[in-house]
PAGUSE-743362 format. One line per 2 residues: for each residue x, y, z of C-alpha. Coordinates in steps of 0.2 Angstrom, whole numbers. Layout:
N
X:Y:Z | ...
***
This chain:
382
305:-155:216 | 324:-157:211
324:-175:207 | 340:-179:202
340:-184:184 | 353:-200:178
367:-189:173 | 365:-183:190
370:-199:198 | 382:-204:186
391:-188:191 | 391:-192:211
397:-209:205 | 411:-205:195
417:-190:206 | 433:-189:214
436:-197:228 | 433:-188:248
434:-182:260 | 414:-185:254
400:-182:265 | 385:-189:260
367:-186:271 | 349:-191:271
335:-186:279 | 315:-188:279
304:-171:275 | 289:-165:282
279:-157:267 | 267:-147:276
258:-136:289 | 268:-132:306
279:-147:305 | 288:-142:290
298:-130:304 | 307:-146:309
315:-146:292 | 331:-135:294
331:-140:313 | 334:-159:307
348:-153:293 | 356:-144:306
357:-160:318 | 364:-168:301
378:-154:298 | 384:-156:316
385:-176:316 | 394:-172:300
409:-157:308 | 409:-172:320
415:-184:307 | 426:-174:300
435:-169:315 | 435:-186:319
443:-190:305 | 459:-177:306
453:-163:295 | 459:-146:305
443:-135:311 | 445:-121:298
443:-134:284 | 428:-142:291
420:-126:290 | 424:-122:274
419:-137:268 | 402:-136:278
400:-118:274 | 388:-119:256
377:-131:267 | 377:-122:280
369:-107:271 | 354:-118:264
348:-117:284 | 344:-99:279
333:-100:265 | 318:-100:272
305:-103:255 | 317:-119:254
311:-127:267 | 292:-123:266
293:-133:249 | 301:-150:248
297:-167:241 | 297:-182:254
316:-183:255 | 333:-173:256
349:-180:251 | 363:-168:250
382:-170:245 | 397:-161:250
415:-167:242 | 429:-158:234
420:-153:220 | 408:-142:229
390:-146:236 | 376:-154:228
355:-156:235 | 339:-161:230
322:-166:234 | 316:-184:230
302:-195:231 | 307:-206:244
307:-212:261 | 324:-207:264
333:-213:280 | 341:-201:294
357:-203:289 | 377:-197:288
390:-204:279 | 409:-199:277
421:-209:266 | 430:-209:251
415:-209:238 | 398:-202:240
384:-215:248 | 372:-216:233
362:-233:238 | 346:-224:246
345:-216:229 | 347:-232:219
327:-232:214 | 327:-217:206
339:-228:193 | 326:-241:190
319:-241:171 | 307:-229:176
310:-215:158 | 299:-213:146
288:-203:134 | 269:-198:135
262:-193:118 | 245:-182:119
233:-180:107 | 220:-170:103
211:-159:89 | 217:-143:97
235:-148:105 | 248:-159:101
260:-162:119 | 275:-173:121
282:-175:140 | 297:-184:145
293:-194:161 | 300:-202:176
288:-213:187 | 291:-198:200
290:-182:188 | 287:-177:170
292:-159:160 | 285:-154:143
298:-157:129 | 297:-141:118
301:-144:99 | 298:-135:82
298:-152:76 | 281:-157:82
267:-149:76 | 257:-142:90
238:-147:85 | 232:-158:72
225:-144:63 | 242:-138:63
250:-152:56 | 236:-155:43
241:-134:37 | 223:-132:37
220:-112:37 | 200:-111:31
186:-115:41 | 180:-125:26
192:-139:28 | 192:-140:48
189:-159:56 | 175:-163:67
176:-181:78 | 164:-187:89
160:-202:95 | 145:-212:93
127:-211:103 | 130:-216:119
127:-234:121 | 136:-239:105
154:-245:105 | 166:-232:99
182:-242:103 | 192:-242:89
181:-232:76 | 177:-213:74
164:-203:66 | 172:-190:55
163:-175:50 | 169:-162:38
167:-148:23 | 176:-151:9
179:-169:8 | 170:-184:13
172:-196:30 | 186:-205:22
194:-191:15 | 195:-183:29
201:-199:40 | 214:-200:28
220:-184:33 | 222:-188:51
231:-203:45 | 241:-190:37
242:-179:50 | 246:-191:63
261:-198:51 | 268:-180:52
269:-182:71 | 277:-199:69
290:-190:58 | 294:-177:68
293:-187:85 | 306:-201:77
318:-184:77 | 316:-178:93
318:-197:101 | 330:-201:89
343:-213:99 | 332:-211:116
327:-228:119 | 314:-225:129
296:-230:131 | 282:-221:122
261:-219:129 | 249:-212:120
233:-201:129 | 219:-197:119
200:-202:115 | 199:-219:109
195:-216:92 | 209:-207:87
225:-219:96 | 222:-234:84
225:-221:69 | 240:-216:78
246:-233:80 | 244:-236:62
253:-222:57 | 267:-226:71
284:-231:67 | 293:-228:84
300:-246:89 | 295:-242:107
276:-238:107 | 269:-247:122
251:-256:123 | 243:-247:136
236:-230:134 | 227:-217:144
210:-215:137 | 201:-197:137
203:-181:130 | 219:-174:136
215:-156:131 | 216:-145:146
222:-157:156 | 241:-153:168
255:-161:163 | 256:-166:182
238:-174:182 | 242:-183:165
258:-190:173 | 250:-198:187
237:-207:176 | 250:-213:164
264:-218:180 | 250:-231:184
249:-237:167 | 268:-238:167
269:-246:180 | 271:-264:174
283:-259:162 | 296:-252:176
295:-269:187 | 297:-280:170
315:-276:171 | 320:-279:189
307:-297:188 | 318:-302:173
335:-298:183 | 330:-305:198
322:-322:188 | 340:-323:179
350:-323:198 | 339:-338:203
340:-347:187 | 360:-343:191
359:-346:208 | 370:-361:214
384:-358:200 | 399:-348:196
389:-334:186 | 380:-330:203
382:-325:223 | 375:-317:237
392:-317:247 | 398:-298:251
417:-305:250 | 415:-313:230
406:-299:225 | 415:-283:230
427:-288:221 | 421:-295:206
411:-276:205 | 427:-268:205
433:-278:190 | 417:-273:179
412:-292:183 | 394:-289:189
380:-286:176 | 366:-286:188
365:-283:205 | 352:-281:219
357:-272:236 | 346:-271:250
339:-254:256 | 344:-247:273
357:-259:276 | 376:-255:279
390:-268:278 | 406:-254:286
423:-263:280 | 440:-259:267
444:-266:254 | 459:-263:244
458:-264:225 | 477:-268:223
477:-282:232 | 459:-288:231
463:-287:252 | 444:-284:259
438:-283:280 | 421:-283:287
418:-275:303 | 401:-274:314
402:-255:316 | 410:-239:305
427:-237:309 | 438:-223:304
445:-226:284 | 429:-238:282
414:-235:270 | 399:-246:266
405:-260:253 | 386:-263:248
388:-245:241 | 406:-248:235
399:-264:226 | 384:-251:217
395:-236:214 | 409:-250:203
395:-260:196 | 386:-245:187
402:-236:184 | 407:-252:173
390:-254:164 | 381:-267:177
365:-262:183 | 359:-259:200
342:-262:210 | 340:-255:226
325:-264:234 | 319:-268:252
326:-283:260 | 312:-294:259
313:-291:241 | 332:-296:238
333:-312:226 | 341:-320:240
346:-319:256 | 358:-305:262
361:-288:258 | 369:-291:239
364:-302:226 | 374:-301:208
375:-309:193 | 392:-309:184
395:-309:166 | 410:-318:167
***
């Protein structure tokens, strides 16, 4: 799955302006039905030569435009192996795809900027780090809510053994919980040859303060979350040892030994997940605590430009939904119109693309979600 990651985004935001085609389209990930994949992209790439021919562009550039797109209906392992969702970009500076995680909508879009709304989600606070712990492997991932990869550093030791430099058999750690039936939470017993029970959880403490050091490198100025997955005796040692400022309080408890990356990543997206809607609660608690004043609107025609202007902090825009209009930065000028005419684009997305590009942040959520009623909803710092 080729989730696009925030540099990504940031890069269809800031590119240069169109002719930019923007489409979307849902995916069918398995058996027979996956055939109608390329069929449906194709019904999207002729809706699009019609734009643009619409729009003035001469024949022979519409198909160069069209033509790296175009050759994706060709690859056919492509299309037996997708996520739920297909956006794909075509613009000046060449053309762009991936597969997402979402419920995308059939959709075509040509205007000066690319449409990004449908993909606003994947912006939500949803990074962080999963620690794993074990006697036998030592495994940091870097996560979305949707995906995770393993983050590969000589800086992290790979085992504890490996961080406690322990080379003889005679100075290896044995933990186990207690008999079944007793509580365990919190407490270890530690068995070992060549030094006693506290010795030895001494040396984990050590060990486990080696991690913390090299970990502190490797997220230096990340700013992201951090989990932990292990058995529970061992995750209050590690949270005595941590100095990372971001160690959340949930955990996933278990050996994660043997365990994928992908199966740990759904367990610990669970966990997470009161941590990725704390941010959009708070933003939208702060809109109706603003609501009424100066510092707050839902109305298309204040916010637009006010986005523009780097004004909006926060904004909410409502998924699925089109407002089709101009608006003209020089003179603050801005139309609404009921249907897409030629030269317009969708302000909700205008009002996204300039909020993020001047440091606002966006939440794309379903419009019985929004803060309040309409399609936009912003907060202005100013």
């Amino acid at each position: 799955m080729n989730v696009p990651s925030r540099d990504d985004l940031t890069a269809l935001i800031s590119a240069p302006e169109g002719p930019c085609i923007s489409m979307f389209m849902p995916m069918k990930r398995g058996g027979a039905e996956t055939l109608e994949n390329p069929t449906r992209f194709k019904n999207l790439l002729r809706e699009a030569e019609k734009r643009l021919l619409d729009d003035g562009l001469r024949e022979i550039e519409v198909k160069a435009l069209l033509k790296p797109a175009a050759g994706l209906l060709e690859d056919r392992a492509f299309w037996q192996h997708q996520a739920d969702g297909l956006a794909a970009f075509l613009g000046p500076e060449g053309f762009r795809h991936y597969g997402v995680p979402l419920a995308l909508p059939q959709l075509v879009v040509l205007a000066r900027r690319y449409h990004v709304t449908p993909l606003l989600p994947l912006l939500g606070d949803g990074r962080f780090y999963l620690l794993a712990l074990s006697q036998k492997q030592v495994r940091l991932l870097q996560c979305t809510r949707y995906d995770c990869s393993e983050v590969q550093s000589s800086k992290l030791p790979k085992s504890v053994a490996d961080a406690l430099q322990y080379d003889t058999p005679e100075r290896q750690i044995h933990l186990h919980t207690a008999q079944p039936g007793r509580s365990t939470r919190g407490s270890a017993i530690f068995h070992g040859r060549g030094g006693g029970a506290d010795e030895l959880k001494e040396n984990v403490l050590q060990c486990f303060q080696q991690i913390d050091r090299g970990l502190r490198e490797v997220l230096r100025e990340k700013r992201a979350p951090l989990l932990l997955a292990g058995v529970q005796y061992l995750l209050p040692l590690y949270r005595a040892a941590n100095t990372y400022p971001l160690l959340v309080e949930g955990e996933i408890d278990g050996n994660p030994e043997g365990q994928s990356a992908e199966a740990l990543h759904a367990r610990a997206a669970e966990v997470m997940q009161p941590h990725f809607e704390k941010a959009r609660t708070e933003a939208a608690a702060q809109y109706r605590e603003l609501a009424g004043t100066e510092r707050a609107s839902h109305r298309v025609r204040k916010i637009v430009p006010a986005a523009d202007q780097g004004r909006v902090g926060l904004l909410f825009v409502a998924l699925g939904v089109q407002q089709w209009g101009t608006f003209d930065p020089q003179t603050n000028d801005l139309h609404l119109h009921e249907a897409p005419r030629q030269g317009n684009e969708d302000l909700l997305n205008l009002a996204a693309v300039r909020a993020l590009a001047t440091g606002g942040k966006a939440y794309a959520v379903a419009q019985e979600e929004m803060p309040a009623d309409g399609p936009l909803a912003a907060v202005f710092r100013y």
